[in-house]
MIMARZA-567392 format. One line per 2 residues: for each residue x, y, z of N, C-alpha, C, O. Coordinates in Angstrom, 1 decimal. Layout:
N
X/Y/Z/X/Y/Z/X/Y/Z/X/Y/Z  ...
REM end
This chain:
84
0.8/-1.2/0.0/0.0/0.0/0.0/0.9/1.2/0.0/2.0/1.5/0.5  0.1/1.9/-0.6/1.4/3.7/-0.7/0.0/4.5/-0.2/-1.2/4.0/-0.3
0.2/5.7/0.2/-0.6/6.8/1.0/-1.0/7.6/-0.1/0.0/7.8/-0.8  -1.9/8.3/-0.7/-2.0/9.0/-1.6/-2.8/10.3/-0.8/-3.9/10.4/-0.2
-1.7/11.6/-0.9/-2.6/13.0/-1.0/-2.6/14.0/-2.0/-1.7/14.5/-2.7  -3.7/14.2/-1.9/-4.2/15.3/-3.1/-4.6/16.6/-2.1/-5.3/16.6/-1.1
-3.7/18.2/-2.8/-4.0/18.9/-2.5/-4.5/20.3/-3.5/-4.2/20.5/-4.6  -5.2/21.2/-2.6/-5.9/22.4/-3.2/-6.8/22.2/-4.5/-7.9/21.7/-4.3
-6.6/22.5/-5.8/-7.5/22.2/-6.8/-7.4/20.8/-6.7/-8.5/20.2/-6.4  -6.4/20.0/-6.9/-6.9/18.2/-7.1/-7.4/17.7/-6.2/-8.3/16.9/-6.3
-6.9/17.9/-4.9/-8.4/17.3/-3.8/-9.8/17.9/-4.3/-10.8/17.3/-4.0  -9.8/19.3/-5.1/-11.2/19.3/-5.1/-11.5/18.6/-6.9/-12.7/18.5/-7.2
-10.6/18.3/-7.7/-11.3/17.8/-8.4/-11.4/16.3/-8.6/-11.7/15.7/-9.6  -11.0/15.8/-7.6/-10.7/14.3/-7.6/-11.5/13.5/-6.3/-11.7/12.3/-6.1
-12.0/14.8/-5.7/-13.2/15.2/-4.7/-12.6/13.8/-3.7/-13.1/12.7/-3.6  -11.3/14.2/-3.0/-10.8/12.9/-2.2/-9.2/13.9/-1.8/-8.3/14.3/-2.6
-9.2/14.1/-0.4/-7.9/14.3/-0.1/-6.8/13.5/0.3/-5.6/13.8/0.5  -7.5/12.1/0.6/-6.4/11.0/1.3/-7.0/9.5/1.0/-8.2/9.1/1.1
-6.1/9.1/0.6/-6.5/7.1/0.3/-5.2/6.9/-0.1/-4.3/7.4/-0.8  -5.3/5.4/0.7/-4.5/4.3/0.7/-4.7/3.2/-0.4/-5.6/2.4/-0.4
-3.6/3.1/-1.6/-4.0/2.2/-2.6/-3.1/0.6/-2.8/-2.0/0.5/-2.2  -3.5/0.0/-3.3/-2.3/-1.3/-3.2/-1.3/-0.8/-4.4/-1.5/-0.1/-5.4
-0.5/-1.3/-4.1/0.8/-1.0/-5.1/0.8/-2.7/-5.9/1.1/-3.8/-5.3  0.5/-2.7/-7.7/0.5/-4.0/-8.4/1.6/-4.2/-8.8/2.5/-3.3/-8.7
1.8/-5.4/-9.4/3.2/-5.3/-10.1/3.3/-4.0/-11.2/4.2/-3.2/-11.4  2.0/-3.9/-11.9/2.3/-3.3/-13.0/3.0/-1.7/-12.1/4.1/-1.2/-12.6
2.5/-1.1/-11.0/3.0/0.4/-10.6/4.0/0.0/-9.7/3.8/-0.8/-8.7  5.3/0.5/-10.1/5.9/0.5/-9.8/7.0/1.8/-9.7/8.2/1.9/-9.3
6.0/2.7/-10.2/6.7/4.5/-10.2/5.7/5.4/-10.6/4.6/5.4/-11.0  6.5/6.2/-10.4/4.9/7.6/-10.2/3.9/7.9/-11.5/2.7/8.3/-11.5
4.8/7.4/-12.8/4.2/7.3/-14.0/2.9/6.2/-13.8/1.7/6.5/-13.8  3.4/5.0/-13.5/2.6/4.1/-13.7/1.2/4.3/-12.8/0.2/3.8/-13.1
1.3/4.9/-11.7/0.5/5.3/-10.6/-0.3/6.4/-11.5/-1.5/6.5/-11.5  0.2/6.9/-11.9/-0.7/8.2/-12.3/-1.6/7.2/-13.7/-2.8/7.3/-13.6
-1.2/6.5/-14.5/-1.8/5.9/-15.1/-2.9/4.8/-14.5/-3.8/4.3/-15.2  -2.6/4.5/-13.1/-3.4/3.5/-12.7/-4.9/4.8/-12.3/-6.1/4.6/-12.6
-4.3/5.9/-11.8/-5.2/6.5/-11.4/-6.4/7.3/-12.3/-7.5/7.4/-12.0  -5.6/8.0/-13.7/-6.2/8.0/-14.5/-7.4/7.1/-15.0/-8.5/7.5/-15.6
-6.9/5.8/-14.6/-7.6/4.6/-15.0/-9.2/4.6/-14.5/-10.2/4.0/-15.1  -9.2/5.5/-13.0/-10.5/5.2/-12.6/-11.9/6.3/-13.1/-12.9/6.3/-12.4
-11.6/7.0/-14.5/-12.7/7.5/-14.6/-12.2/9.1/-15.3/-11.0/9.5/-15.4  -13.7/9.7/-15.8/-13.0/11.2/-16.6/-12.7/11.8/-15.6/-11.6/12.2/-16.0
-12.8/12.2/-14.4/-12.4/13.6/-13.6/-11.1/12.9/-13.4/-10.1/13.6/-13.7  -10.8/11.9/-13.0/-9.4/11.3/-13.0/-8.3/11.7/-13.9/-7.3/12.4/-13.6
-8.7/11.2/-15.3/-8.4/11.5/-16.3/-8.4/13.0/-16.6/-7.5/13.3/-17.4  -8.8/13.6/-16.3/-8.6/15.3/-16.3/-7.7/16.1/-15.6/-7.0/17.1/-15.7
-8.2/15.1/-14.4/-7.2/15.9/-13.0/-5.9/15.6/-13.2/-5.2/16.5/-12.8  -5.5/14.6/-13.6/-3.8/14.1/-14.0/-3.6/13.8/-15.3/-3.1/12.7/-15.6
-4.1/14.8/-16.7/-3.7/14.4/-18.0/-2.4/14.7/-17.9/-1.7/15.3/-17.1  -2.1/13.8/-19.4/-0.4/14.3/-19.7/-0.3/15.7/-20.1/-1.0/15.8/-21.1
0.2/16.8/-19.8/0.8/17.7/-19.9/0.2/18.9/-19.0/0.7/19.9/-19.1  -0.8/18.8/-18.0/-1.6/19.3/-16.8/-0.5/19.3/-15.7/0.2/18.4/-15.1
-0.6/20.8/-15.5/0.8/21.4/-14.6/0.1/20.8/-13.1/-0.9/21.2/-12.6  0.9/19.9/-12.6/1.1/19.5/-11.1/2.5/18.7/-10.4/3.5/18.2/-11.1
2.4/18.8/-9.4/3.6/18.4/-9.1/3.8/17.2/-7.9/3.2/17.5/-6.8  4.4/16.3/-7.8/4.5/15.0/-7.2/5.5/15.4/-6.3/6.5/16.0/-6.7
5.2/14.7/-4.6/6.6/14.5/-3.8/6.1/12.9/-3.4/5.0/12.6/-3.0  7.3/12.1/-3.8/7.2/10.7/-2.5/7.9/11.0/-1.2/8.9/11.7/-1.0
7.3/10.5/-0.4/7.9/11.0/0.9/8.7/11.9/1.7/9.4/11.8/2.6  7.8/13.4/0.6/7.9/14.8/1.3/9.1/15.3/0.4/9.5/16.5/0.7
10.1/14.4/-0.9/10.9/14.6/-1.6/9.9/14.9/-3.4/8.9/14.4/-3.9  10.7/15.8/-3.6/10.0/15.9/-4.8/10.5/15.1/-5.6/11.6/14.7/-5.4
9.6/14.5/-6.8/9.5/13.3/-7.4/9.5/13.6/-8.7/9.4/14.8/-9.0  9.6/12.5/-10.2/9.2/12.9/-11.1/8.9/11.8/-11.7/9.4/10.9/-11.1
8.1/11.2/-12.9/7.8/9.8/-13.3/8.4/9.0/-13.2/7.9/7.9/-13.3  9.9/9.3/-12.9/11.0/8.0/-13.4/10.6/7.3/-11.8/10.5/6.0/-11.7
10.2/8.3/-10.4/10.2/8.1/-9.1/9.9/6.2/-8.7/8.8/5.7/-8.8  10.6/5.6/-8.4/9.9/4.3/-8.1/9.4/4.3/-6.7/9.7/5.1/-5.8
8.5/3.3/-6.7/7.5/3.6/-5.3/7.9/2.4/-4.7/8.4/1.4/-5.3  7.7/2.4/-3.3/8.0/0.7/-2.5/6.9/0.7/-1.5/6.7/1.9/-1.0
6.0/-0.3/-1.0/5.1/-0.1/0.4/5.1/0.5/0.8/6.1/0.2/1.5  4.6/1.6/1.3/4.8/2.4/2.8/5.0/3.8/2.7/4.7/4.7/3.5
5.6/4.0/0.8/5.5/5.2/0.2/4.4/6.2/0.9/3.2/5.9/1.1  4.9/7.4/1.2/3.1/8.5/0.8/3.7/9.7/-0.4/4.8/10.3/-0.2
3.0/9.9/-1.4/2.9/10.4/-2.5/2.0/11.6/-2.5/0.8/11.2/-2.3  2.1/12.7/-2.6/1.5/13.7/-2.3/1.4/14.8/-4.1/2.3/15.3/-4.7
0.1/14.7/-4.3/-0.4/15.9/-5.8/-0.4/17.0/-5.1/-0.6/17.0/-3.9  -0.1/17.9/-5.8/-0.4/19.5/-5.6/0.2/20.4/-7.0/1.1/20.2/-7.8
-0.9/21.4/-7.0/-0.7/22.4/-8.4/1.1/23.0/-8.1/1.8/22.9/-7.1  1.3/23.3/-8.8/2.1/23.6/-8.8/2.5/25.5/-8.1/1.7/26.3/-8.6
3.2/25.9/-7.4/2.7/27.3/-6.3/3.0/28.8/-6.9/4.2/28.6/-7.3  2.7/30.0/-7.1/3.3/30.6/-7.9/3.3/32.0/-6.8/2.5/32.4/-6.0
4.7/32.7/-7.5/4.5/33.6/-6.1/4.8/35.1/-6.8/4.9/35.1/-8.0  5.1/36.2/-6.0/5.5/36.9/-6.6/5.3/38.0/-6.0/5.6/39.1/-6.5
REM end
């Protein structure tokens, strides 16, 4: 199992700020995870298309597709912050 959080716009459009998912053989890195998650439906599919500005940390480190995941992972979405 890996920890999944979603924050600010993707908690609200994925209407879920925290869940625990099993890790298959097929996911085995943040690519494949985002494709599992895509998997469950359009707002999924929307909320994490390819080229839709967000940004991944595993375990509070920032991440990027290649990221491999192992049990115990927590994986955190959030838009990306802009300041100024």
């Amino acid at each position: 199992m890996v920890t999944l959080l979603y924050f600010a716009s993707l908690r609200e459009s994925v209407a879920c700020s925290r869940e625990q998912v099993p890790l298959t053989a097929d996911t085995t890195t943040v690519a494949s995870l985002l494709d599992q998650l895509r998997s469950r439906g359009e707002r999924w599919a929307q909320a994490f298309a390819p080229g839709k500005a967000y940004r991944v940390a595993v375990n509070q480190q920032m991440a990027d597709l290649a990221t491999p995941l192992r049990p115990g992972d927590e994986v955190a979405f959030f838009p990306p912050v802009t300041g100024g």
